[in-house]
N, C-alpha and C positions, 0 to 999 in steps of 0.2 A: 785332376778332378774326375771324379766318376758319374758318367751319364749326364756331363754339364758343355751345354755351348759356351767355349771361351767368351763370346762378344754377350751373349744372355748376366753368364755369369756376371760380369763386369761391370753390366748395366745395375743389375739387381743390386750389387756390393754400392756402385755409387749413392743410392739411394739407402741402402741402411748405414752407409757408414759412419756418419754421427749420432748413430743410436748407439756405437759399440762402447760397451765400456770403459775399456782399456785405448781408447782415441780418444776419449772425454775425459780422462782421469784428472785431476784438479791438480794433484802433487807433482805427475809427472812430466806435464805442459810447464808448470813452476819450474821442475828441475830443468828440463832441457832448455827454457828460457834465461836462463841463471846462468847455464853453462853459455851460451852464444854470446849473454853481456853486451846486448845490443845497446846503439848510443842514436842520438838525433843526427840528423844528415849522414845516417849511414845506407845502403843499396844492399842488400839482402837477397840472393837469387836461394830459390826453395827449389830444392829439387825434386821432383814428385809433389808437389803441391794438394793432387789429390783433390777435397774439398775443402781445401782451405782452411783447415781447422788450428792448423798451428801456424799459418801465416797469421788468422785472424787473432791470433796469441799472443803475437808480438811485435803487432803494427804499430801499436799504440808505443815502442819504444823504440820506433826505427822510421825512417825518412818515405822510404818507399821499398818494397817488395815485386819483384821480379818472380812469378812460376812456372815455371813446367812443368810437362806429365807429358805420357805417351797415352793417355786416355781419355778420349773426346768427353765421354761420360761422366768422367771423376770431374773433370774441368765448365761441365757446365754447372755442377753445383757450387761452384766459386758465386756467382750470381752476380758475375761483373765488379768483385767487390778489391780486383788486384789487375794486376799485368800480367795478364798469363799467354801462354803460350804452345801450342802444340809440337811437341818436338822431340826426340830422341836424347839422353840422356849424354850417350856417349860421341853427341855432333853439336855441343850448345853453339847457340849461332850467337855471341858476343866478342867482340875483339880482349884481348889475354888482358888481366888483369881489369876489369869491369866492375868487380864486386867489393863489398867490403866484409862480407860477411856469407859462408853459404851452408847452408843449412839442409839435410838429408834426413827425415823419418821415415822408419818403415819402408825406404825406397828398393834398399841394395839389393834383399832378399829376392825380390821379383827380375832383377836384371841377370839374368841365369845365363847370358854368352856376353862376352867379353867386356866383364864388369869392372876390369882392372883401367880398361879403356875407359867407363864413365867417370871413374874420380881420379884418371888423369888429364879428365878434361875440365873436371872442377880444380885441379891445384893452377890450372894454366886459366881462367878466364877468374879467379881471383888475387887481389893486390897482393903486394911483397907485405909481409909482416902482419897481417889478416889471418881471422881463424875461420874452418869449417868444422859442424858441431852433426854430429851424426850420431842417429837413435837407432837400435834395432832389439825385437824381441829374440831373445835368444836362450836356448835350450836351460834349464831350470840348476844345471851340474853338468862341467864337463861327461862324467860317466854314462850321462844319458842322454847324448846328442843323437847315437844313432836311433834309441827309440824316439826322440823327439823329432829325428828325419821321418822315420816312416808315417808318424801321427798327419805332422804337415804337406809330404806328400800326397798323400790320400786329397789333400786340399786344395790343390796346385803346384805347379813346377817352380821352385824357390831353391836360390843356395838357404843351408843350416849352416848358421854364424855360431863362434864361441867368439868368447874375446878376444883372443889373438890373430884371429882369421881379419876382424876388421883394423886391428893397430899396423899387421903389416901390410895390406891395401891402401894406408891412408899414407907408410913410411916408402911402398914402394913407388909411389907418383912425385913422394918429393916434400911430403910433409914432414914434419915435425912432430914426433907424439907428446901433447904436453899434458895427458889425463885423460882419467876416466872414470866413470861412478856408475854403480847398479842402482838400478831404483825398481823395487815392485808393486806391484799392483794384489791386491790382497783379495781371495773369495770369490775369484770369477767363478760364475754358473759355465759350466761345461754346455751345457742343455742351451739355454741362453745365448749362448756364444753362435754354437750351431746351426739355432734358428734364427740368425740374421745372413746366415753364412753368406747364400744365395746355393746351397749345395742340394745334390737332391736326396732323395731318405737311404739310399744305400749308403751312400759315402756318409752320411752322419752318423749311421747306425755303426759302422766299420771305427771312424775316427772315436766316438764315444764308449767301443767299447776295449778299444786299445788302453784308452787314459784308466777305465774303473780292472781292465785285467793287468795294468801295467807292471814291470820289477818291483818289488820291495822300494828300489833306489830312488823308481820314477815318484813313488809315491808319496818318500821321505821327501824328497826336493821340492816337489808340487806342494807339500805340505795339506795332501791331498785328502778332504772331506764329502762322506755320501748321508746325503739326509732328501728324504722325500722324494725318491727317483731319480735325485741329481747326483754329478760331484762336485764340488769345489777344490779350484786351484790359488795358487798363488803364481802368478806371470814372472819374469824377468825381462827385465830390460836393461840394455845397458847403454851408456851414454858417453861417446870418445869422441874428444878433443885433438884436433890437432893443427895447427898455424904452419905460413908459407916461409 
């Protein structure tokens, strides 16, 4: 982040984050809730929990909900509405097999030292034959991860995922890979995105003008549109499956 207090930052993100589009999207709460196949009397630990948005997605088909996060701010916009908890990702404080289901959006990116460690601690405090269903935005084409690193850099300190980076994370703790599916999100405002960031005008000015001078490649993937000062993208996200 450029010219941004980590803990400012953070603060500010918690309070726009259910403005963002792509956290609100209708289809892609649907997909990644489809993919988890949640059931009645099941325990559900969310990892990254956040503001609750996609616990609050799919309480209505599960028993009870379990979250964490390592940020006090993301977690007091829950509003009391789960079982949450303050705690480090890769120390969950549950005895081995707890869960029945665990579920990870948008989390992995931000776990930047030894992330191998927090989804080997998700394979051990969830049951034998249980799945974990894990969301992450990730680069639009292989070809263009490395521009799609420097854009998100500029943003904050995050690993950049491709598909394969999260199937052998999930294969090397002990899982099972049993699927995966892309789902996108179509016409996000660039501009838009930005001013919720909580970023300050260098770093938006630098990150917006990466995406409009971006490769040929970047642009063909983004499926990228500039109308009225803006550009519009199309996001990726993909969504991997895998059981103990």
């Amino acid at each position: 982040m450029i010219g941004t207090d980590k803990q400012e930052y953070w603060k500010s993100r918690a309070r726009q984050y259910g403005k963002f589009k792509w956290a609100n999207d209708p289809s892609y709460l649907s997909a990644f809730i489809k993919a988890c196949e949640p059931r009645e009397r099941e325990w559900i630990l969310d990892v990254g929990i956040g503001t609750g948005l996609v616990a609050e997605a799919i309480l209505p088909f599960a028993s009870k909900i379990v979250g964490i996060d390592n940020s006090k701010d993301m977690l007091t916009q829950c509003n009391g509405k789960f079982n949450v908890m303050f705690c480090d990702a890769r120390d969950i404080p549950y005895p081995d097999g707890s869960f029945d289901k665990i579920i990870a959006r948008n989390v992995f990116h931000h776990i930047t030292e030894r992330l191998q460690d927090a989804v080997n601690e998700c394979h051990r405090v969830l049951k034998r034959g249980r799945r974990i269903v894990i969301g992450e935005r990730i680069a639009p084409s292989d070809e263009t991860r490395a521009e799609y690193g420097a854009i998100f850099r500029l943003k904050d300190k995050r690993n950049i995922f491709i598909e394969s980076h999260l199937i052998n994370l999930i294969e090397r703790a002990g899982f099972e890979f049993v699927g995966s599916q892309s789902h996108w999100i179509r016409g996000l405002s660039v501009k838009a995105w930005l001013a919720k960031s909580g970023l300050d005008d260098e770093a938006k000015s630098k990150i917006y003008n990466l995406h409009i001078n971006g490769s040929d490649e970047l642009k063909r993937a983004y499926k990228m549109k500039k109308r009225g000062g803006d550009c519009f993208i199309d996001i990726k996200n993909i969504i991997v499956i895998g059981e103990k």
